[in-house]
N, C-alpha and C positions, 0 to 999 in steps of 0.2 A: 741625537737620535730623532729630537724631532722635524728636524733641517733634513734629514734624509727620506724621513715617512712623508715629508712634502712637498721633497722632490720626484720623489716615487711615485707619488699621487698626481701630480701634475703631467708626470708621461703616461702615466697610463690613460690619461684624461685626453692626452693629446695623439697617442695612438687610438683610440676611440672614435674620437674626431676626424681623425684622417680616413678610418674606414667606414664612418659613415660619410666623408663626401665623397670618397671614389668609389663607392660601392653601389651596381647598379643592379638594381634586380629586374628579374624577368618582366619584360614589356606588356603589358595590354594592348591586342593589336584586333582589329577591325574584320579582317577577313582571311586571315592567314593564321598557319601554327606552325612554331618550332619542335622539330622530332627532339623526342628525350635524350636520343644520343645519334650522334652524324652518321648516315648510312652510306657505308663504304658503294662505290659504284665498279661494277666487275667489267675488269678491261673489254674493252671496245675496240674495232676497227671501222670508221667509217669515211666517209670523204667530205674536207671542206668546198664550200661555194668558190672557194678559187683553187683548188683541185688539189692542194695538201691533202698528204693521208693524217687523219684525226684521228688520237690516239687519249688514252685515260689524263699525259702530261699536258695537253691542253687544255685542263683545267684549273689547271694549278697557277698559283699568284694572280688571281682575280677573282671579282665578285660573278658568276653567270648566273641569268637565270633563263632557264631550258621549257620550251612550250613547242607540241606536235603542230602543225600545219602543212600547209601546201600552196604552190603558187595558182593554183585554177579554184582555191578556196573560195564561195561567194560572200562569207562573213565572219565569219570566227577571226580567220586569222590575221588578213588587213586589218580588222578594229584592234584586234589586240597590239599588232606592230606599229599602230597611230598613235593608239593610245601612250606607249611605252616610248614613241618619241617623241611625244608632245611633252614628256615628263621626264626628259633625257636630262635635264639641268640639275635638279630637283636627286634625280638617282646617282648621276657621276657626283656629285658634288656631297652624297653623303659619307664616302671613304676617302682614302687615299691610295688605296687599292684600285686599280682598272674595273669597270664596268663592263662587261658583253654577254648580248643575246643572242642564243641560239637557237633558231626558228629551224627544228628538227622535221623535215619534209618527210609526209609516210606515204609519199607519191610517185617511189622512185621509177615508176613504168614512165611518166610524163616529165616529173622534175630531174631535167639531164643538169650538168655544173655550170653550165651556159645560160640555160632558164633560171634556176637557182640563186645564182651569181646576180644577175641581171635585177630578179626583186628584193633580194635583201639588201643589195648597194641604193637601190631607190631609197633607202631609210638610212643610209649616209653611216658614218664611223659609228664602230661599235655592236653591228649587225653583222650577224655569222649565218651563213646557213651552213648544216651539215645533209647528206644523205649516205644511203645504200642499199645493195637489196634488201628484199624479206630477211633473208637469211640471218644476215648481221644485223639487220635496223629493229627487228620485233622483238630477241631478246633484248637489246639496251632499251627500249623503251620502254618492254614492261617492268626493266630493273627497277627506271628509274619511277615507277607505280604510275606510268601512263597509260593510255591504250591507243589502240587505232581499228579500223576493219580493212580486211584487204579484200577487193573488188573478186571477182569472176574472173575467172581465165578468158581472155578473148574480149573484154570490154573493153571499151576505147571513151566512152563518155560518163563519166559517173563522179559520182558526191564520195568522199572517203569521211566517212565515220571519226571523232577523235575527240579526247580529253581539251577538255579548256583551259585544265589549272596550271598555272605557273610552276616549277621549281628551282629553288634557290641553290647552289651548288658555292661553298666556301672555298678561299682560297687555299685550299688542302688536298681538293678538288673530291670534297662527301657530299652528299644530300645532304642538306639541313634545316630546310622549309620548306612549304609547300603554302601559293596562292592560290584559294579557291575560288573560280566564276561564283557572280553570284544565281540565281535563280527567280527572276522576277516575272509575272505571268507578261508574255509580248514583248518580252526584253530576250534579248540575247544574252546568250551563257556565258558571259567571258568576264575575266576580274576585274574589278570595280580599279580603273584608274589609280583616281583619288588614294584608294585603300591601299593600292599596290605600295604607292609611293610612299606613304605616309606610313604603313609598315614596315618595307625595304630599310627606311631611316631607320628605324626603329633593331630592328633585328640585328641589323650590322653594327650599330652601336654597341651593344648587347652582348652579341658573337666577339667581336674584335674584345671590349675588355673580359669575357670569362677566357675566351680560349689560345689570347695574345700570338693571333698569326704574326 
């Protein structure tokens, strides 16, 4: 009896053990928060930078993460697609899952698939752009808790209004983060590099063992 209370005892000791080293819990992260539960994204039709119709399965089986811009943008959105390829090593290198960005243009009067095409390929593999009109582009964007402003009938020069934050998109293809610019007085509004990175690691670590894509 006693040979078996101490063998008993010794598995339970060592299922214990097991879950506490593969057990990770929720991360502390810098400048980003993980939603309480994945937020389904409602089918979409838009167009990729190389002229495929983009549809909800294009997100699916990869890491994305999803930020409003434009290519006549004077800073938001170049710093932010510098920054994210300055740190391209650092983000592919934390799954095993595909990495892409999708730099969502809310300029479709000026950004035609030519223009498009043209600046997200300057930021080499891995960069997507998507557009379309109002019609289709405002609600996916505000699904996905973006925003944008859309210009005056009849303008031909002007600044488009837009969210800075980042969103992270699982390979299931849900919301399931959000990175927030930060807000420094003289600084630009766009998320902190560093943080991005260094939470992205973080997340997907996290994601991948709770929800085993």
């Amino acid at each position: 009896m006693r040979t078996i209370l101490a063998l008993a005892a010794v598995a339970v000791l060592g299922v214990v053990a097991y879950l506490a080293v593969t057990h990770v819990g929720e991360p502390e992260l810098s400048s980003s928060r993980i939603y309480d539960q994945p937020r389904t994204i409602e089918p979409f039709q838009l167009q990729g930078s190389d002229g495929a119709d983009v549809t909800n399965t294009a997100l699916q089986g990869q890491w994305t993460l999803l930020f409003t811009g434009y290519t006549f943008c004077p800073d938001i959105c170049p710093t932010t697609m510098a920054n994210l390829k300055a740190r391209w090593e650092q983000l592919s290198s934390a799954t095993d899952f595909p990495v892409q960005v999708w730099m969502i243009s809310v300029d479709p009067q000026r950004d035609d698939v030519d223009r498009l095409n043209m600046y997200v390929n300057f930021f080499g593999e891995g960069f997507y752009g998507v557009r379309a009109e109002h019609r289709d582009l405002y609600p996916f964007v505000r699904n996905i808790g973006l925003m944008y402003s859309i210009p005056d009938e009849g303008e031909t020069n002007y600044l488009v209004n837009h969210s800075a934050a980042v969103i992270l998109v699982d390979p299931n293809g849900h919301q399931h983060a959000i990175f927030r610019p930060s807000h420094e007085i003289g600084e630009l509004a766009v998320v902190n590099p560093n943080d991005l990175a260094s939470d992205f690691s973080k997340i997907v670590r996290y994601l991948e063992h709770v929800y085993r894509y």
